[in-house]
C-alpha angles and dihedrals in degrees: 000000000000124000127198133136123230147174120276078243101067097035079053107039091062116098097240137124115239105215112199098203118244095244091059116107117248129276094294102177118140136179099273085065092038100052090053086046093049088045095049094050099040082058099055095037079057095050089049094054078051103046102230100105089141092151138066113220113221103216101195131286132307121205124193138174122202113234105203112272102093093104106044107106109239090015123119103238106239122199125182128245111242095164140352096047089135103050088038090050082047097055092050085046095061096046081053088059102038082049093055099049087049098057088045081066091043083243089159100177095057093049086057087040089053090038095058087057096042100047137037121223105237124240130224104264092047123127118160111092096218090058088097090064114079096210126035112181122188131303102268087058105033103088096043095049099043085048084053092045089042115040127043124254100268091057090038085054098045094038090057100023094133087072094060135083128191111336086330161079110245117246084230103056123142080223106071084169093066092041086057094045084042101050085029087066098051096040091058086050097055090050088045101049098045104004132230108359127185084220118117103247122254116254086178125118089254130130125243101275119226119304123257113259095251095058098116114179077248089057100049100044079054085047099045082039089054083054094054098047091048099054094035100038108016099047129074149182139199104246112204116192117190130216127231086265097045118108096230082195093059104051091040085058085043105059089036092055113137102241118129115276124243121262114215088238088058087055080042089060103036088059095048098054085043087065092035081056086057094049089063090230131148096267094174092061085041099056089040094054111030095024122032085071087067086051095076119121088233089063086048091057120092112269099246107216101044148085128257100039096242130143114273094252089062090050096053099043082057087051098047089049089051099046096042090052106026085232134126114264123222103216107187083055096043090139103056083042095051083052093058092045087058110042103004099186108009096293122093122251085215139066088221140342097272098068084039078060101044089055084061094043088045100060091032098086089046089052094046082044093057093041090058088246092106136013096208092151122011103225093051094054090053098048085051095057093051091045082052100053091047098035105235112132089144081097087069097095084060100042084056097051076040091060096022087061090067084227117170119270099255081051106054079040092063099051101039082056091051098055092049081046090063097040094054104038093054094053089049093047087045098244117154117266092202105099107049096100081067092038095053095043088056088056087042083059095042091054090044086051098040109009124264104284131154078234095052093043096041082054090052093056095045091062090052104099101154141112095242097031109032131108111238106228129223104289089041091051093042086050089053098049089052105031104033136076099245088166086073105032094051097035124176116006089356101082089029085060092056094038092056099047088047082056078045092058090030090076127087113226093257087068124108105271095230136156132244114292112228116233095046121147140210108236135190107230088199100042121247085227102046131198140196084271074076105061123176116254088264093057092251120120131225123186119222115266109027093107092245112149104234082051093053097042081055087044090056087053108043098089093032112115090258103071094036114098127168110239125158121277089247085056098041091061089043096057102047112143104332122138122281093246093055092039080048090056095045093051089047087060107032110028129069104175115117088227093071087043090079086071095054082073098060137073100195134022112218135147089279090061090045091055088040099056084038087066093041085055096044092059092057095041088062095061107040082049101046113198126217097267097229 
């Protein structure tokens, strides 16, 4: 048996033929495994556009086992399958659908490139007609995916049109192959079209939406090229080749076994106790004292508000990383990064293990600050709780410089503040959010340089003068907050989230100080389906959705903050479209917040009011989101 690892481009590149035996189950993939894949290459394929791929992925295991032709002169080598045939049928999936998006841009040199890694070239003593293929899996799945691998889209569509609904694949379908080439496709336009994004990708039935201005044919061949080099290049496998005596079953048993995988931070911990071993020091205290608090079930579950799904231990070691070096942190090789933290270069940061530990114990209470689980410092917790409704925990690694600083508490407030200023502003002034991964590591790097500071981070926004980076000022932010549907640019909790800390600065200071009541909505004073209780200022009624102008103005502002209140759900339902006089009458009686007073004052409520409540709003937004004063 011989054991290596390699590249997808060199287990492809070979001329030989990959058998999935007859008795193997069919191409299972589902989303839940797509979605990881598509996450782990959409990361590479990001580093690569940046230029900072230090790090090979290893993508599982791959077990063949030769079958005997290796050595027949002008015939194609063919070697069988024991294990790995999912992720290796997933891999030639998605260079059938990068091919395919490719060849929707004419990018001709991607589609060869793809080719050479989809198809063999037969030799002369060939004969069977499916040798050109790489991969041939069983027979339920043999004619669908050479058909994927063969034809182009278009052919692939019309030929199984009878597994698709709608502009998809179903989630459901007996075929998982054509859900993967399917959701594979949309996934690479998208990239193509606007590039890395933090967002969870769609698995819905929805076409690509419109590029972003700057995707120049020249762009998206760089994009669709960047793919390509992180699936080929970036990405490996152990590749296990078994000799004629070895029993290809048990060692197939043997590495599915059901134990619990490895986290990276287990393999993080095993080689620093393995140092710890050399330095002759008393690793059982050690690990009693600096470790065992790591070992908690709540540091094993996923960490809930951030990409890629991974426990919470792996997450704050890549924090921690972050916010220790300024760099960016490669998280699905958080080992290998964790190493060159340690001992970059051969030589360790550290005089011994235990300060390499108390780094770890120092920055533990702020992220468990920051997860809900402490409140160790105040700020902190309430900065964790907005980074949590608008799913940003990529600003961990400076919370962490923020706390780890020992800054005064206006201080850390400030800044804090600052940073939920620009989230929520952007969203409210629609400005992309995917880029702030990027954004926070390159204030990560500006308080590593030159301290955290509200002075240091207000100059880095000031030199951000970009689409996907800048802070909107005050009459951006005041448009948005009148003109733009903030109800579905901030959805969910977002909008709740505004909505709350406008009732917050709502209240006079005589008011009750109270938290936020659970099961609050977000309600539509003037319905979104309205009806003739909604009549127009001049007493006329238009229905939505007619194209008449006076429909489509009150269209613009539905879902503008000035019509948006928070009511409960019981209410809410209540209320439903119902005029404004009787709605009126319900909030009089059943709401006390100061944000629905506002409608005890007024007899109608018409675009003007809208408009009107929308200014009122704006005046307060732009205090409790403070801008940059510049």
């Amino acid at each position: 048996m011989q054991t290596d690892d390699f590249s997808i481009e060199t287990i492809l590149a070979e001329g030989r033929r990959f058998m999935v035996p007859l008795y193997q189950r069919k191409y299972q993939w589902a989303d839940e495994r797509l979605v990881p894949f598509w996450d782990d290459v959409e990361a590479k394929a990001a580093e690569v556009l940046g230029g900072n791929n230090r790090f090979q992925h290893y993508m599982g295991a791959l077990i063949l086992a030769p079958l005997g032709e290796g050595s027949q002169i002008g015939v194609t080598p063919r070697v069988q399958v024991v294990d790995g045939q999912q992720r290796l049928t997933t891999f030639q999936l998605f260079l059938a659908a990068l091919r395919e998006v490719a060849r929707m841009h004419e990018f001709t040199g991607i589609i060869d490139q793809a080719n050479g890694y989809l198809f063999n070239q037969p030799r002369s003593k060939d004969t069977d007609p499916l040798v050109r293929f790489k991969l041939t899996p069983t027979p339920s799945d043999r004619e669908i995916f050479h058909d994927i691998i063969d034809i182009e889209y278009s052919q692939v569509r019309a030929k199984y049109q009878r597994f698709y609904w709608g502009s998809g694949v179903p989630k459901n379908t007996p075929f998982r192959a054509l859900r993967a080439y399917d959701l594979f496709r949309k996934w690479i336009s998208e990239f193509a079209l606007n590039g890395p994004s933090d967002a969870e990708p769609d698995t819905e039935d929805e076409e690509v939406e419109a590029a972003d201005e700057g995707a120049t044919p020249e762009v998206i061949e760089q994009r669709l090229d960047a793919l390509l080099s992180a699936v080929l290049a970036q990405m490996k496998l152990v590749v296990i080749t078994l000799g004629e005596g070895d029993d290809a079953q048990v060692i197939f048993e043997t590495l599915n076994s059901k134990g619990q995988p490895l986290l990276a931070m287990d393999l993080v911990r095993n080689n620093i106790f393995h140092r710890a071993e050399k330095q002759t020091t008393a690793t059982d205290e050690l690990y009693k004292e600096l470790w065992d608090p790591f070992d908690a079930p709540w540091w094993r579950e996923d960490a809930p508000n951030a990409r890629p799904r991974r426990p919470r231990i792996d997450h704050f070691l890549a924090h921690v990383l972050a916010a220790e070096t300024g760099a960016s942190i490669a998280m699905r090789e958080l080992y290998a990064e964790y190493r060159a933290f340690a001992v970059p270069k051969g030589r360790p940061r550290f005089p011994n293990v235990e300060d390499e530990l108390k780094v770890l114990q120092r920055h533990s209470p702020i992220y468990e600050t920051l997860e809900g689980r402490a409140d160790d410092n105040p700020t902190m917790a309430w900065l964790g709780r907005k980074l949590a409704t608008w799913q940003v925990t990529t600003a961990y690694p400076i919370a962490l410089q923020i706390a780890a600083a020992g800054l005064p508490e206006d201080e850390q407030d400030r800044i804090a503040r600052l940073v939920y200023s620009y989230i929520v502003r952007r969203a409210v002034c629609d400005l992309t959010n995917k880029n702030l991964n990027k954004l926070f590591q390159a204030v990560s790097q500006k308080f590593f340089e030159d301290g955290p500071s509200y002075d240091n981070l207000r100059d880095f926004f000031v030199t951000r003068s970009g689409e996907s980076s800048r802070f909107p000022g005050d009459e951006e932010f005041r448009r948005g907050i009148l003109q733009n549907p903030v109800y579905q640019l901030a959805p969910g909790d977002r909008n709740k989230d505004i909505l709350w800390e406008l009732e917050l600065a709502s209240r006079s200071k005589f008011a009750e100080k109270v938290a936020r009541p659970g099961g609050l909505w977000t309600e539509h004073v003037l319905p979104v389906s309205w009806t003739e209780d909604w009549p127009f200022a001049e007493g006329e009624f238009t229905p939505r959705g007619q194209g008449h102008p006076k429909a489509e103005d009150r269209d613009r502002l539905l879902h503008t903050l000035g019509n948006l209140t928070l009511i409960t759900g019981a209410l809410n339902i209540s209320s439903g479209n119902k005029g404004f006089a009787q709605k009126r009458e319900k909030f009089d009686e059943h709401t006390s917040l100061f944000l629905n007073k506002w409608f005890a004052k007024r007899e109608t409520w018409t675009e003007a009011d809208i408009r009107d409540r929308g200014q009122h709003l704006a005046e307060k937004a732009l205090v409790i989101w403070p801008g940059l004063g510049v």
